[in-house]
Structure formats: C-alpha cells, structure tokens
Legacy VTK file of the C-alpha trace (Angstrom):
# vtk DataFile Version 3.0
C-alpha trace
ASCII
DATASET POLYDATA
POINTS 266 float
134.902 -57.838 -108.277
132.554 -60.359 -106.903
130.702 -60.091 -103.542
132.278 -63.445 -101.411
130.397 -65.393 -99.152
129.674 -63.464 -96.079
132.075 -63.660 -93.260
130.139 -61.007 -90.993
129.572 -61.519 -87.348
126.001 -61.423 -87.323
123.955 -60.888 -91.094
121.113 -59.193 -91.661
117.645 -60.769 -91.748
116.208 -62.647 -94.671
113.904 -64.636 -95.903
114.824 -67.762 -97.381
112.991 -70.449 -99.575
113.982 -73.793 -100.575
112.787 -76.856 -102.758
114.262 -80.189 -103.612
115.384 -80.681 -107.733
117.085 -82.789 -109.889
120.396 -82.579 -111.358
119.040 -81.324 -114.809
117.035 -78.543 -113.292
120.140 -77.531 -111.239
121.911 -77.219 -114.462
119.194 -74.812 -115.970
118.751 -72.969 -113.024
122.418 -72.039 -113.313
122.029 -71.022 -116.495
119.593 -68.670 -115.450
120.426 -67.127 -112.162
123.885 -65.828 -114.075
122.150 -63.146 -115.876
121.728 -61.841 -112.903
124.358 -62.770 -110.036
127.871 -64.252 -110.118
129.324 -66.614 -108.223
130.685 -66.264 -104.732
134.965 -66.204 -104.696
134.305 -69.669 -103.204
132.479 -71.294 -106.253
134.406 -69.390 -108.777
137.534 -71.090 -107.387
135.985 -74.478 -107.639
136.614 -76.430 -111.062
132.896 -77.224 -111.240
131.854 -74.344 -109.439
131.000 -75.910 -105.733
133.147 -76.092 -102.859
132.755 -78.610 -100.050
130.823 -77.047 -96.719
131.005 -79.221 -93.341
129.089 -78.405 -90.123
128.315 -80.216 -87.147
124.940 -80.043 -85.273
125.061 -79.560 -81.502
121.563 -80.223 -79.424
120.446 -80.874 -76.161
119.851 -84.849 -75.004
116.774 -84.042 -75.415
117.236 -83.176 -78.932
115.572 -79.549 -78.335
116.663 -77.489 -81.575
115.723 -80.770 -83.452
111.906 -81.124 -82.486
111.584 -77.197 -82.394
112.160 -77.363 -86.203
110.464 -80.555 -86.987
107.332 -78.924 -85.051
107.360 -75.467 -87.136
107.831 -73.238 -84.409
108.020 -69.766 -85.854
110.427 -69.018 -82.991
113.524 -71.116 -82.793
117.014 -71.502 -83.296
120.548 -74.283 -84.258
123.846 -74.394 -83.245
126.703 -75.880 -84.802
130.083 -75.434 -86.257
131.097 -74.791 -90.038
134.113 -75.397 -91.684
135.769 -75.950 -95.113
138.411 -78.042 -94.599
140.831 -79.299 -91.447
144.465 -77.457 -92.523
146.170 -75.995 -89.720
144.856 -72.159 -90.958
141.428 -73.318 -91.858
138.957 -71.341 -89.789
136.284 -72.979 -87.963
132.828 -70.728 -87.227
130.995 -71.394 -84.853
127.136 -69.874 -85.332
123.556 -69.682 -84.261
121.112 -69.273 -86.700
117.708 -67.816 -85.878
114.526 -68.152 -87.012
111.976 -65.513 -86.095
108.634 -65.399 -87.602
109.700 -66.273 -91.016
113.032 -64.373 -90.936
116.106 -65.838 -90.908
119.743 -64.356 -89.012
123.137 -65.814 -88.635
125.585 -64.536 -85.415
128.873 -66.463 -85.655
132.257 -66.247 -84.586
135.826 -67.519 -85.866
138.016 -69.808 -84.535
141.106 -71.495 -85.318
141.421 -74.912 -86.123
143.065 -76.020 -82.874
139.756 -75.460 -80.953
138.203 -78.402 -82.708
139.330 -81.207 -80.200
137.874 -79.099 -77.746
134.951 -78.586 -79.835
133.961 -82.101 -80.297
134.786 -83.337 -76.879
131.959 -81.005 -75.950
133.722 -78.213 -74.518
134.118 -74.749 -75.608
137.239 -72.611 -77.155
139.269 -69.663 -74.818
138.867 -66.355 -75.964
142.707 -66.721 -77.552
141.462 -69.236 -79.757
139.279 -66.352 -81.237
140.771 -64.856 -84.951
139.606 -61.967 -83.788
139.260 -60.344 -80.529
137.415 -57.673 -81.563
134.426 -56.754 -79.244
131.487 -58.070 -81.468
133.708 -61.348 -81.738
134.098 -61.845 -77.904
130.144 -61.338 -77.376
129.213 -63.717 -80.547
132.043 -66.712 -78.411
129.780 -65.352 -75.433
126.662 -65.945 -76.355
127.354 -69.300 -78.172
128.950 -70.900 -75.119
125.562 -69.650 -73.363
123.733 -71.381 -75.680
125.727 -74.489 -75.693
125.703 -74.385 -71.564
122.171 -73.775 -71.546
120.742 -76.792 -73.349
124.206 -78.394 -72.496
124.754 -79.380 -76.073
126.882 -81.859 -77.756
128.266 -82.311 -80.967
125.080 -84.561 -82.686
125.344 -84.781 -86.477
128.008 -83.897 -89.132
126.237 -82.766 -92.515
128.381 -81.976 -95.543
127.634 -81.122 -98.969
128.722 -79.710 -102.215
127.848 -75.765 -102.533
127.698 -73.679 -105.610
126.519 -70.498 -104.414
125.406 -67.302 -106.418
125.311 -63.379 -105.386
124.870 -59.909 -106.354
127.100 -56.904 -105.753
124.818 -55.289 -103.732
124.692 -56.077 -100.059
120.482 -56.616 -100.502
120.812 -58.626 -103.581
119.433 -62.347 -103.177
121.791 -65.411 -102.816
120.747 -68.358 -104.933
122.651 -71.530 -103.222
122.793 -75.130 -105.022
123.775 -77.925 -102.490
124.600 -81.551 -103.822
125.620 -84.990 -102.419
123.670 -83.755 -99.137
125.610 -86.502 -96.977
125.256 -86.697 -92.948
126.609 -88.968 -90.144
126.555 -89.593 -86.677
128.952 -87.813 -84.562
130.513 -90.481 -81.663
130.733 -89.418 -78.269
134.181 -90.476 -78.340
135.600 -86.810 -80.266
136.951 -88.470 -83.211
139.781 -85.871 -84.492
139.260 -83.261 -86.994
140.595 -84.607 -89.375
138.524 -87.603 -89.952
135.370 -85.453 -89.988
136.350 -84.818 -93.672
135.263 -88.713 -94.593
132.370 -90.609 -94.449
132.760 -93.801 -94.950
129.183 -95.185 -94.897
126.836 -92.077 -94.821
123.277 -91.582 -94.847
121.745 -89.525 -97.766
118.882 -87.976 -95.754
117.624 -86.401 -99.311
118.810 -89.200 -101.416
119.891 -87.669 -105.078
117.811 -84.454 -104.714
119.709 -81.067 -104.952
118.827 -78.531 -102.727
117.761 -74.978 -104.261
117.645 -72.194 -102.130
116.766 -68.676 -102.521
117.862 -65.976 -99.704
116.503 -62.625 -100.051
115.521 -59.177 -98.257
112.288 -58.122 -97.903
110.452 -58.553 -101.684
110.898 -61.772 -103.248
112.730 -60.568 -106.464
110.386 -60.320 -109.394
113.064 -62.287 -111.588
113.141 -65.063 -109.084
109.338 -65.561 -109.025
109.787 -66.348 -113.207
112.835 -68.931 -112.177
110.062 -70.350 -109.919
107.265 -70.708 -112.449
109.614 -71.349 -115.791
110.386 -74.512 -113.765
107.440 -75.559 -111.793
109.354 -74.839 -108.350
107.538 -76.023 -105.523
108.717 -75.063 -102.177
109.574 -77.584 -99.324
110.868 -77.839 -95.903
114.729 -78.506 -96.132
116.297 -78.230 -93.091
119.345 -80.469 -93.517
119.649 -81.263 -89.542
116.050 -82.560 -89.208
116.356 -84.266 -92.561
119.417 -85.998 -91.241
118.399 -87.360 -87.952
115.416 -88.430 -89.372
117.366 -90.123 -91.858
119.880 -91.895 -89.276
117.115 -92.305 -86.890
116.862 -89.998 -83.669
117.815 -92.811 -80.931
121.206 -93.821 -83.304
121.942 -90.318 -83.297
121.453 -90.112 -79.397
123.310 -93.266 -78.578
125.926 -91.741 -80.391
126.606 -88.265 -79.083
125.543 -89.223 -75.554
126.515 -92.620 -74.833
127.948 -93.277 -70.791
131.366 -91.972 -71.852
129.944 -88.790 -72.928
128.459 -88.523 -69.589
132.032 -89.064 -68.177
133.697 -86.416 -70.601
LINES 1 267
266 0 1 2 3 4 5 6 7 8 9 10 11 12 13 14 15 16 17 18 19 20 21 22 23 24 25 26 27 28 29 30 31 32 33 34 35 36 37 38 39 40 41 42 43 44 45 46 47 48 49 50 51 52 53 54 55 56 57 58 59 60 61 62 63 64 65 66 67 68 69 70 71 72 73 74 75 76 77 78 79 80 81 82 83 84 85 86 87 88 89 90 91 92 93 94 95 96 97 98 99 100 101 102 103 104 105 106 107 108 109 110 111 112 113 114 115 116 117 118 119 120 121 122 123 124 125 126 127 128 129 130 131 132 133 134 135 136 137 138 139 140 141 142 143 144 145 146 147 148 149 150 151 152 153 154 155 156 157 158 159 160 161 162 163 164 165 166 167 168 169 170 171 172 173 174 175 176 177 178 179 180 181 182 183 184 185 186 187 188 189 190 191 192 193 194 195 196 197 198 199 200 201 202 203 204 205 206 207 208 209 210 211 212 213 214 215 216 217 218 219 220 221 222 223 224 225 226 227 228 229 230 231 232 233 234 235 236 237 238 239 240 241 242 243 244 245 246 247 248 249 250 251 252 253 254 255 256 257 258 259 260 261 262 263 264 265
C-alpha cells in the first residue's frame, strides 16, 4: 500500500533541498528515485504520473512574507491556500509553512470548497466551514486567521503546477517531488470565483521551462540521494515559487492587483 501525500494537521520538521532541471533529467531522475520510493496515491492516479496543485499566496501590502524570503531570513514564514481542483467536495487547505533555521514545518487546516468566495474576498471561513472540528483543526483555523489579521493579508498570487511526487512507507522516509509547467498569476482584488482560478489565460512562467526537483528529508540527507545528486551534477538553488513569481510579474503589478481602492473598500 503506498504512503499518500500527507494530509496531517501540522508535519514534522524537515529539511528540504531544491534545484532547477530539464525535462530529460526529470525523466532519469524518475527512473532512479523508484528503486527506492513509490509514488504518492495522487501521482499513481495520474496518467503521466502528476496531478495538478493550485495555491494562492496571501501577504501583507507591504509584501512582508515576500521580502522575508527574498532576504534569507533563517526565521520566517507563508500563508496561502492549496487546492486540487474547484468541485463542490474538493477540499481547500489552508496552511502556514515555517521556516526555522533551515527546517521546514507545515500546520494546515481543511476547508470546504464553499469558503473560497470568502477566501478570496479577503475574509476568513466560520468554524462550520471546517471538515473537521476536531480540536487540533479549530486551533490550526485559529492561528491562520491570526496570521492573516496580523499582517492583514490578501489573496496576492495564484501559482499552479504539475506534481509528480515520490515517497517511502516509512513516516521518516524522504519525499522526492517533480513540479512542471510552474505557471503563476496575479490575483485581482475584485475575488474572481473559484472556479476561474483553475485557468490562466496569459500566465507568467516565473522559471520558464525548468522543472523543479525537490528533496524533503529528516535529519541525514539519505546516502542514496547524495549519489542522485552527483550521478547528475545537481546543483542546489533557491526555489521558492512565491518569490520567483512576483518577481516574475513584477512586485508593484502584483500590488496593484490584490490591493487596488476596491480592495480597500472590501
């Protein structure tokens, strides 16, 4: 049975590296990384083993999260929302991912798909709107609406991809991701619905035809991972798809955007 991609409310740390490759090289990597993990229920249900991933970027007007990534500090954090598709039962998370001297964590919480208007106008979902109201859920909803209220965040970019995604059967075993057509947009202060978040009409490809690699992993950098590296020449880059995606758009396009007058008046 394979391991599927982890739903928990808040994952343990890791450390995670990531480099920019071709299409080739994602095809050999592949090849290699299944000796040793499978893929994820999500890519093994995909006819070409990816699956689409959306997520939209929330930040402060004064684009906090954004230039505390750009500038490397070891402490720091993003919001945003991730989803898989815009059906009526498709669940929307909603998550904060930290960074903390070099190791990564993930608290989210699950919504349903109805919260999404409220979402995007810049507001935040009612307890009910939780798919679970178990206690860890309610204080993951709680301390994302702090978050959002603190820096007063909007809805900023919308970044989707292609994933293929590989794991072990052990909860410590690395994940070896593969993201393609790395595609990102504006989000308009106006809320557009749900539903049209799923196109992109004329988006930016803040990576151009790169494929992102990544490797997640606890503690030791797996021995078999350091040979992937070297067999072909990995070199390891910054990658962080919201940073790469504003700077792509442009930072004062993006602002205009998310916090033009009428957003103001929301």
């Amino acid at each position: 049975m394979r391991r599927p991609a982890s739903d928990s409310i808040m994952e343990r740390q890791r450390f995670e590296k990531k480099y920019w490759i071709d299409e080739n090289t994602a095809l050999q990597v592949r090849d290699f990384v299944r000796a040793y993990l499978e893929p994820d229920d999500n890519s093994v249900a995909g006819h070409d083993f990816t699956y689409p991933v959306h997520s939209i970027y929330l930040d402060s007007e004064q684009f906090t999260t954004y230039w505390t990534t750009r500038n490397g500090d070891r402490n720091r954090f993003k919001i945003r929302l991730r989803y898989y598709g815009t059906g009526p039962g498709t669940p929307v998370f909603l998550e904060i991912k930290r960074r903390t001297n070099g190791l990564v964590s993930k608290l989210r919480c699950v919504v349903r798909q109805a919260a999404m208007e409220e979402l995007l106008a810049g507001g935040l979902p009612e307890p009910d709107e939780l798919l679970s109201t178990v206690p860890a859920q309610l204080s993951a909803l709680e301390q994302f609406g702090d978050v959002v209220r603190h820096l007063r965040a909007r809805p900023t970019v919308h970044v989707a991809y292609r994933r293929e995604a590989w794991v072990g059967m052990s909860a410590d075993a690395p994940r070896v991701t593969i993201d393609r057509d790395v595609l990102a947009e504006p989000v308009s202060s106006q809320a557009p619905s749900p539903g049209a978040l799923l196109g992109m009409p004329q988006p930016w490809r803040p990576f151009g035809e790169h494929v992102i690699l990544e490797f997640k992993f606890m503690e030791r950098f797996p021995n078999w991972l350091q040979e992937m590296a070297e067999a072909f020449n990995l070199v390891e880059r910054t990658s962080a798809k919201y940073v790469e995606a504003v700077n792509a758009i442009g930072l004062e396009t993006v602002r205009h955007a998310a916090y033009s007058p009428q957003a103001a008046l929301a």
